[in-house]
VOGU-3710 file (C-alpha; in Angstrom, 3 decimals, decimal comma):
1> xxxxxxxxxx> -58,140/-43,114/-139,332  -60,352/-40,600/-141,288  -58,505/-38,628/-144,219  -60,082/-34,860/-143,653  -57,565/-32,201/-145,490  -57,550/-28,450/-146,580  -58,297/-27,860/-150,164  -58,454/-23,976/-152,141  -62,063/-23,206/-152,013  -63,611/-21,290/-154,443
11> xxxxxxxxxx> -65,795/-18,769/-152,868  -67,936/-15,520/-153,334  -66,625/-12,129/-152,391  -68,360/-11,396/-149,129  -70,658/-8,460/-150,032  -72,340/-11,315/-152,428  -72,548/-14,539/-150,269  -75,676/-14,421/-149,096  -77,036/-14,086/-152,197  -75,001/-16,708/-154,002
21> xxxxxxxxxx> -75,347/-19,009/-151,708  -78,822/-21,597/-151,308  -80,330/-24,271/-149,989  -79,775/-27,717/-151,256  -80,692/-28,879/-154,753  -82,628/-31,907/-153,744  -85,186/-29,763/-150,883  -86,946/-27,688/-153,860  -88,701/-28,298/-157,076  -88,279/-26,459/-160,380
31> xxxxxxxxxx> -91,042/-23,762/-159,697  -89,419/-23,121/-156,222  -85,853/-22,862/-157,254  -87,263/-20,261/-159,845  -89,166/-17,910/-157,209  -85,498/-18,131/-155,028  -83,658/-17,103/-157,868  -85,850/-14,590/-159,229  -83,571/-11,050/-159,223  -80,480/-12,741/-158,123
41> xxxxxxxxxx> -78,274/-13,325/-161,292  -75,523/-14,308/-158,795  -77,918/-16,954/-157,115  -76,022/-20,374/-157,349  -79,735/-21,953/-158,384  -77,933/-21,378/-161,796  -76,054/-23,719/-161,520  -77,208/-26,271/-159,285  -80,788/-25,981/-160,726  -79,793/-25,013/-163,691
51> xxxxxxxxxx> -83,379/-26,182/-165,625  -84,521/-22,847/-164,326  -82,447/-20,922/-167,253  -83,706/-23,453/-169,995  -86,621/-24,014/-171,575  -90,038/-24,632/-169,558  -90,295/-28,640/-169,368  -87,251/-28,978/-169,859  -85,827/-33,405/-168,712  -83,801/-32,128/-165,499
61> xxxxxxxxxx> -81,740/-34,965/-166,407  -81,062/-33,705/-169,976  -77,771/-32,618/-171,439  -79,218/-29,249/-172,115  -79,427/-28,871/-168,012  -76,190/-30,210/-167,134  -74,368/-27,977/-170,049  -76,109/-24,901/-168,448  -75,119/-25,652/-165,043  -71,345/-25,940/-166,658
71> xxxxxxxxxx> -71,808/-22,692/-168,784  -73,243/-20,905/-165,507  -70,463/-22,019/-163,581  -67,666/-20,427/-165,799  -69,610/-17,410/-166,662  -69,849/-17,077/-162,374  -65,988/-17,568/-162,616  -65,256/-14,835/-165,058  -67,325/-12,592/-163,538  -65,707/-12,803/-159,922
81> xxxxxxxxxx> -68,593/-14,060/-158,378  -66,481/-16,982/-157,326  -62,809/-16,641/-156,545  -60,169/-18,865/-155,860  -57,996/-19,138/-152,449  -54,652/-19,177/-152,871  -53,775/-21,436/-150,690  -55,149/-25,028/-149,038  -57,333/-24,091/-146,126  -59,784/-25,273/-144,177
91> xxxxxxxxxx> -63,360/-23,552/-143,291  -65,546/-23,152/-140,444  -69,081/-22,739/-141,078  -71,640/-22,772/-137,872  -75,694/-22,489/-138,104  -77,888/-20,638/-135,337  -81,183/-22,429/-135,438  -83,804/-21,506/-132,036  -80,805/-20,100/-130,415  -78,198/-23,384/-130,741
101> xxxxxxxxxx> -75,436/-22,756/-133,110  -73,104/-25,966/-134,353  -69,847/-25,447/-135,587  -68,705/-27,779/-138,732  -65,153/-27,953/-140,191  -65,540/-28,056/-143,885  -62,596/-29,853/-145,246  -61,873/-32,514/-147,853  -63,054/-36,179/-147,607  -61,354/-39,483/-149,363
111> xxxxxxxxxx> -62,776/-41,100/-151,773  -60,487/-44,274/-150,698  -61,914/-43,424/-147,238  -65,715/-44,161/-148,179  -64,746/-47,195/-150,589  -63,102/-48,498/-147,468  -65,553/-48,020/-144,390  -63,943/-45,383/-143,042  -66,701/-42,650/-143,585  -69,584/-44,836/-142,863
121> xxxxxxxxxx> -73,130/-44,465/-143,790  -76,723/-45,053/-142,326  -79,165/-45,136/-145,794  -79,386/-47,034/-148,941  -78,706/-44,906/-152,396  -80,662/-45,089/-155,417  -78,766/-45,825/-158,541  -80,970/-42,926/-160,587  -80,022/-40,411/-157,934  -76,547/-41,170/-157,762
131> xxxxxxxxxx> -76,114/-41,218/-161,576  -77,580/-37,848/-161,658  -74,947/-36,566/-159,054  -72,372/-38,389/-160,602  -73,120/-36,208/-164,143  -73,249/-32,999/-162,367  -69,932/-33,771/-160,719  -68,222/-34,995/-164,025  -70,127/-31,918/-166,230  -69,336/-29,234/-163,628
141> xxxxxxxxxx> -65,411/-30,892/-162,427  -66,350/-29,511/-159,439  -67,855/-30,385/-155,694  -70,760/-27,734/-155,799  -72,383/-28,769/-152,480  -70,751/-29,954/-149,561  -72,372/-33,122/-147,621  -73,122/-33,367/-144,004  -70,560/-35,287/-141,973  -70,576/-35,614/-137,889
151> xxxxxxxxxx> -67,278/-37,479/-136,077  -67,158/-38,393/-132,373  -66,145/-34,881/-130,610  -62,621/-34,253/-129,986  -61,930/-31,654/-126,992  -58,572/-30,345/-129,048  -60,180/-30,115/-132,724  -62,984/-28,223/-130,425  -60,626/-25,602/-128,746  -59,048/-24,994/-132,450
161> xxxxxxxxxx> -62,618/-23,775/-133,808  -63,870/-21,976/-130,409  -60,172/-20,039/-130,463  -60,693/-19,085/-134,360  -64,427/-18,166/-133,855  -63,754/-16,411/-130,727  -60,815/-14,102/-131,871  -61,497/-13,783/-135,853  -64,004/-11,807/-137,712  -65,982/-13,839/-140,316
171> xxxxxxxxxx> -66,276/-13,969/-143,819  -69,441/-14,047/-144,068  -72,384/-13,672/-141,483  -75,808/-13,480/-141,828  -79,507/-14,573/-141,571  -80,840/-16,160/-144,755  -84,296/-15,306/-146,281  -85,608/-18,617/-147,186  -84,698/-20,632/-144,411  -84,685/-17,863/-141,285
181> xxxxxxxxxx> -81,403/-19,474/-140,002  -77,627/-17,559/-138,679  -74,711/-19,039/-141,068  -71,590/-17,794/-140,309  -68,379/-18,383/-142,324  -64,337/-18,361/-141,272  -61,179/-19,220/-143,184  -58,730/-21,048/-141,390  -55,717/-18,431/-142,547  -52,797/-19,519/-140,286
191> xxxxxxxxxx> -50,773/-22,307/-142,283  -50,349/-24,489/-138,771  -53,512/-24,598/-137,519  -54,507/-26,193/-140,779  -51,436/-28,585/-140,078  -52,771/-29,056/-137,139  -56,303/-29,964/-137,457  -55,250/-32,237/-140,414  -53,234/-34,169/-137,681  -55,426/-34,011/-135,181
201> xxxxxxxxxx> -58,267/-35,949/-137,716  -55,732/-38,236/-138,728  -54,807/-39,047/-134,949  -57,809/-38,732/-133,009  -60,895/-39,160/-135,615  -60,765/-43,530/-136,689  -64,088/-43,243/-138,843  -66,927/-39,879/-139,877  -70,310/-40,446/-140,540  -72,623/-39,291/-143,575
211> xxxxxxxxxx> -75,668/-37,458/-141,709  -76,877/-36,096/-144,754  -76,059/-36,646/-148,557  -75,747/-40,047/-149,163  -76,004/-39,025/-153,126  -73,600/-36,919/-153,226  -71,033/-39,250/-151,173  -71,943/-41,831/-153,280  -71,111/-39,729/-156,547  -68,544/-38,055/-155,145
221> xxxxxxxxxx> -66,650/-41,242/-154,525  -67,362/-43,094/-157,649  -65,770/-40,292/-159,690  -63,063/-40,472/-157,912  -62,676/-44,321/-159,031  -63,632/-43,070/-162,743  -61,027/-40,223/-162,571  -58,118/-42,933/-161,313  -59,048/-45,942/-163,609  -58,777/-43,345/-166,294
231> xxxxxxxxxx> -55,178/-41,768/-165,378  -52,313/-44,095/-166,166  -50,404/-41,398/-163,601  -52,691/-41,524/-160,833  -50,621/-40,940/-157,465  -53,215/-40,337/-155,108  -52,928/-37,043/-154,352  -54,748/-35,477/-156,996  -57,705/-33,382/-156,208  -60,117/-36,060/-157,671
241> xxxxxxxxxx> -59,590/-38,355/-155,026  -61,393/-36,076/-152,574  -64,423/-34,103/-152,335  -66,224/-31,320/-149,701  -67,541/-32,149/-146,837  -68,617/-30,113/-143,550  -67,788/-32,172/-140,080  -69,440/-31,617/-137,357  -68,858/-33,059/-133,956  -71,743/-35,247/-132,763
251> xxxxxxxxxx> -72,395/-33,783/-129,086  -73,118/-30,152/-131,599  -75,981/-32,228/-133,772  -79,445/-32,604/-133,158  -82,111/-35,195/-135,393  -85,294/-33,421/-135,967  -88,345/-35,835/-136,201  -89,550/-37,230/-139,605  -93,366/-38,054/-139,976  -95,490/-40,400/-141,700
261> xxxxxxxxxx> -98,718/-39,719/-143,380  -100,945/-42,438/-144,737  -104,044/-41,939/-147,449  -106,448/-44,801/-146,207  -106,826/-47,405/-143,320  -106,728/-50,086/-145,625  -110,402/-50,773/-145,695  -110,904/-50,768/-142,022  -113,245/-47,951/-140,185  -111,886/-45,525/-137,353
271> xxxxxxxxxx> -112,920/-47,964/-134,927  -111,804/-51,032/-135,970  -108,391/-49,939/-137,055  -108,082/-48,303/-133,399  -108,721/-51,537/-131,891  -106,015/-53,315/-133,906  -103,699/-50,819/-133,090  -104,997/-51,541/-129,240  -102,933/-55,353/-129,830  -99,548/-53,754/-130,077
281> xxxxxxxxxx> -99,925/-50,259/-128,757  -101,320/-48,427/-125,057  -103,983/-46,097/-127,330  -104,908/-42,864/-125,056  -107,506/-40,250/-126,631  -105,769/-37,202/-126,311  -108,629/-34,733/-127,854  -108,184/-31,601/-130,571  -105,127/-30,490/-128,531  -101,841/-31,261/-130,741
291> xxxxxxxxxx> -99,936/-34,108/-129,113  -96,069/-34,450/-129,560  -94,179/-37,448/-128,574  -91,938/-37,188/-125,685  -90,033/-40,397/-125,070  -88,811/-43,206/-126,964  -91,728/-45,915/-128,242  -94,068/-42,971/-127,665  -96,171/-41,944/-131,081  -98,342/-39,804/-132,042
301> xxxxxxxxxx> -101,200/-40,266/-134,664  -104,048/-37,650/-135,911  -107,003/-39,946/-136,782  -110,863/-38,400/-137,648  -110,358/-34,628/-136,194  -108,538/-36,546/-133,022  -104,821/-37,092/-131,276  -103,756/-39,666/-129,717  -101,292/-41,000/-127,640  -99,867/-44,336/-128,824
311> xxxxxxxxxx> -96,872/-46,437/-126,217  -95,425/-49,537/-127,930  -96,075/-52,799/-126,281  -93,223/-54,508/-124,774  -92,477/-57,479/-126,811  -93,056/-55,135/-129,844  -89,212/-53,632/-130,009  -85,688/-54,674/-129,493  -83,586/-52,316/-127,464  -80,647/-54,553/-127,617
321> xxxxxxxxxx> -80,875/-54,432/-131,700  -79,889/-51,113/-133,236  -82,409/-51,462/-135,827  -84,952/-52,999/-133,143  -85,095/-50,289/-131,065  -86,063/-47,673/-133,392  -89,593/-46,693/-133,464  -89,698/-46,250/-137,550  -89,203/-50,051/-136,936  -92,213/-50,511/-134,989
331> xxxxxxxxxx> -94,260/-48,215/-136,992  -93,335/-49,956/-139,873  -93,776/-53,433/-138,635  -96,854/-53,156/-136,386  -98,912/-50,145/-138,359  -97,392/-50,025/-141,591  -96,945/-53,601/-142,593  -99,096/-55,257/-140,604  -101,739/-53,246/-140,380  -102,131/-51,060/-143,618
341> xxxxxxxxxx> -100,637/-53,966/-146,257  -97,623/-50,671/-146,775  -94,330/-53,071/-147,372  -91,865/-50,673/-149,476  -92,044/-46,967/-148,207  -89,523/-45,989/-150,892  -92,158/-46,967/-153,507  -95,801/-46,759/-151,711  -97,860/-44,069/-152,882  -100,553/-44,327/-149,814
351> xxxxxxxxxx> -97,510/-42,844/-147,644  -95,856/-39,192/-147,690  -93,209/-38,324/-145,463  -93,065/-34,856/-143,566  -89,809/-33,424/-141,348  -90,519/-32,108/-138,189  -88,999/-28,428/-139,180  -92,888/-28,048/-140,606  -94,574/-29,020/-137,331  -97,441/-31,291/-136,257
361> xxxxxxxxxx> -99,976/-29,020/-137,607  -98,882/-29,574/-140,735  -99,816/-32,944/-140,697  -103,172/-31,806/-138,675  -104,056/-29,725/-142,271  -103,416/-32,740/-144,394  -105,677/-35,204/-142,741  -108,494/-32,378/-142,476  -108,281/-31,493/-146,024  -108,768/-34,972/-146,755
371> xxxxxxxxxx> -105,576/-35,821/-148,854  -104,614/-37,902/-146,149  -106,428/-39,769/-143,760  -103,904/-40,551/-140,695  -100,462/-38,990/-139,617  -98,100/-40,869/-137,342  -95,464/-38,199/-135,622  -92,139/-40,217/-134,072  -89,869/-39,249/-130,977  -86,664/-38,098/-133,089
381> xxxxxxxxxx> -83,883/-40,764/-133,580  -80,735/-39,507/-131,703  -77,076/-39,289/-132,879  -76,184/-42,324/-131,097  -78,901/-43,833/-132,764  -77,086/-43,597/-135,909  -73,770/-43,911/-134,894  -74,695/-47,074/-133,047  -76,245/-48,244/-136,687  -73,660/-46,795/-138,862
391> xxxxxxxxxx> -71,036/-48,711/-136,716  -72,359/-52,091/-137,063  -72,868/-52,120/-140,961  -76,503/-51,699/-140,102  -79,101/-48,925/-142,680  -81,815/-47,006/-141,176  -85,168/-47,727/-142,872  -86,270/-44,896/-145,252  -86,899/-41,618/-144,331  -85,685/-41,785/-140,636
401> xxxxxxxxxx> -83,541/-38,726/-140,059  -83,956/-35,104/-140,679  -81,129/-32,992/-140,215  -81,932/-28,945/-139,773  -80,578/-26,215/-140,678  -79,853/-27,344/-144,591  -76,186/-26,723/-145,170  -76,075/-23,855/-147,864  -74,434/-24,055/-151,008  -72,173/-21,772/-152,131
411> xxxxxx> -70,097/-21,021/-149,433  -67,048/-22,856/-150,663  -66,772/-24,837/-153,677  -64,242/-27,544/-154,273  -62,519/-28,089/-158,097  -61,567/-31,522/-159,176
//
């Protein structure tokens, strides 16, 4: 069963949260962490993108950044823009997005849990992006951001959350600037409900799944090893053997759609690359009107000022296969690969990758401008999708899911 406990957060004073807090490291460059920190000295950017207080060009990866981030994070500290709880808690933070809000319990993973399969994961890691994680874990001895985590409902952990955020003021509430979204923040005061919802994971929760932040799970949990290979009086209860996590229940979650956009058509003209695609795929002219997918094994694709409609074939997809019956599979196999000689999307560069929080038109501007030259949009996986994949040892190809709103940093903070 899934280890999920209270920890003391460090957090902002609530007059300053919404400025502290940001979006993700890893959904902004150096130039745009800059502009969103520009005025706020209290902006955690300083620390999580801490290149922004070094020199221009500064390596990202060097020292000098990761010994800012550290010396950003004390100086926050001592100033009281980040203040300890006194006691374990938990946390509630929910997101308004279009009028759906989706309550998360933020709470304390296991590292032992993740070694072991019991937080299971959908995506591959790369080694550079986990090392750089890993550094900013060690440097910092902290859990700056919290990763995305979704668990099969439970109807009593529910009632918990809908009684606190029903009957308690939050800590902090409000719409952010750069991402137009509600995030609203409570602390789970009363000692037994946090008894309580402890139990209640440990009873009625036998596995969580990473939605989003396989990096930082990844680091996260291989610190943990470091920090117990390296303690001769390691018990297991030590803070290092955990790290933050929000959990929300999977009925709450919705996967937005991620797009493909491709520079050539591999030689071939409008025309003849139409007619391959006519071997796997019902191709309908739609006309300048912006198409959107509807249904499963329904696409897409923006070709020569043009939409179209493009159905998958039967014979072309597996709907007894979790992998087979996704339609980044198809793409991939019957457009990508077969078609435009793309075999590696994590290391193409014919192919970009778009979420659907920007739109179809956004893909519309890039074939027009003439970067690009076609754009593929997909029906969005769904949650038992990935669940269904997660739970048979199975990973997603790249760049399948996009998970909206971003969970904001800041909030809470957990120390190692």
């Amino acid at each position: 069963m899934a280890i999920v406990k209270p920890f003391k957060g460090l957090r902002p004073p609530g007059n300053i949260a919404a400025g502290l807090s940001c979006l993700p490291y890893d959904v902004m460059n150096t130039q745009e962490a800059a502009k969103m920190a520009e005025g706020k000295d209290y902006s955690l950017l300083h620390i999580t993108r801490a290149e922004i207080d070094c020199e221009q060009d500064v390596d990202v990866h060097s020292d000098e950044v990761y010994k800012k981030s550290a010396a950003n994070f004390e100086q926050f500290k001592e100033k009281g823009w980040l203040v300890h709880d006194e006691e374990p808690r938990f946390y509630i933070y929910a997101q308004t997005m279009n009028g759906r809000t989706q309550y998360g319990i933020v709470g304390c993973a296991s590292c032992s849990d993740y070694q072991e399969g019991v937080i299971k994961k959908h995506e591959l890691t790369r080694p550079d992006k986990e090392e750089d994680r890993m550094v900013h874990i060690r440097t910092n001895d902290a859990n700056l951001e919290p990763v995305f985590f979704s668990y099969k409902a439970v109807p009593e952990i529910d009632a918990i959350v809908n009684a606190i955020v029903t009957n308690q003021e939050p800590e902090y509430d409000f719409t952010a600037e750069d991402d137009g979204f509600g995030h609203h923040f409570w602390v789970v005061w009363d000692k037994e409900t946090n008894t309580q919802l402890e139990k209640l994971f440990d009873e009625k929760v036998p596995c969580t799944y990473v939605a989003d932040g396989h990096h930082r799970t990844a680091a996260a949990a291989r610190v943990g090893l470091e920090r117990k290979a390296a303690n001769p009086n390691h018990t297991g209860d030590e803070e290092y053997n955990f790290f933050m996590a929000v959990h929300f229940p999977d009925n709450q979650l919705e996967i937005i759609d991620y797009n493909r956009l491709v520079k050539d058509l591999n030689g071939m003209s409008e025309d003849a690359f139409i007619q391959k695609l006519s071997e796997s795929f019902d191709v309908k002219e739609i006309g300048e009107e912006v198409f959107k997918p509807s249904a499963l094994h329904e696409f897409s694709m923006y070709l020569d000022g043009k939409w179209y409609q493009l159905r998958a074939k039967e014979g072309t997809y597996n709907d007894q296969d979790p992998i087979g019956v996704l339609d980044v599979t198809i793409l991939s196999g019957q457009v990508l690969d077969r078609l435009l000689d793309i075999k590696d999307l994590r290391t193409s560069t014919r192919i970009d990758f778009v979420g659907g929080i920007r739109g179809l038109e956004a893909l519309k501007q890039r074939v027009d401008s003439g970067e690009m030259k076609v754009a593929f949009a997909l029906y969005p996986v769904s949650m038992q999708q990935l669940i269904d994949i997660a739970d048979t040892g199975n990973i997603m190809p790249p760049k399948t899911t996009w998970f909206e709103p971003k969970l904001r940093s800041g909030l809470v903070i957990h120390e190692l």
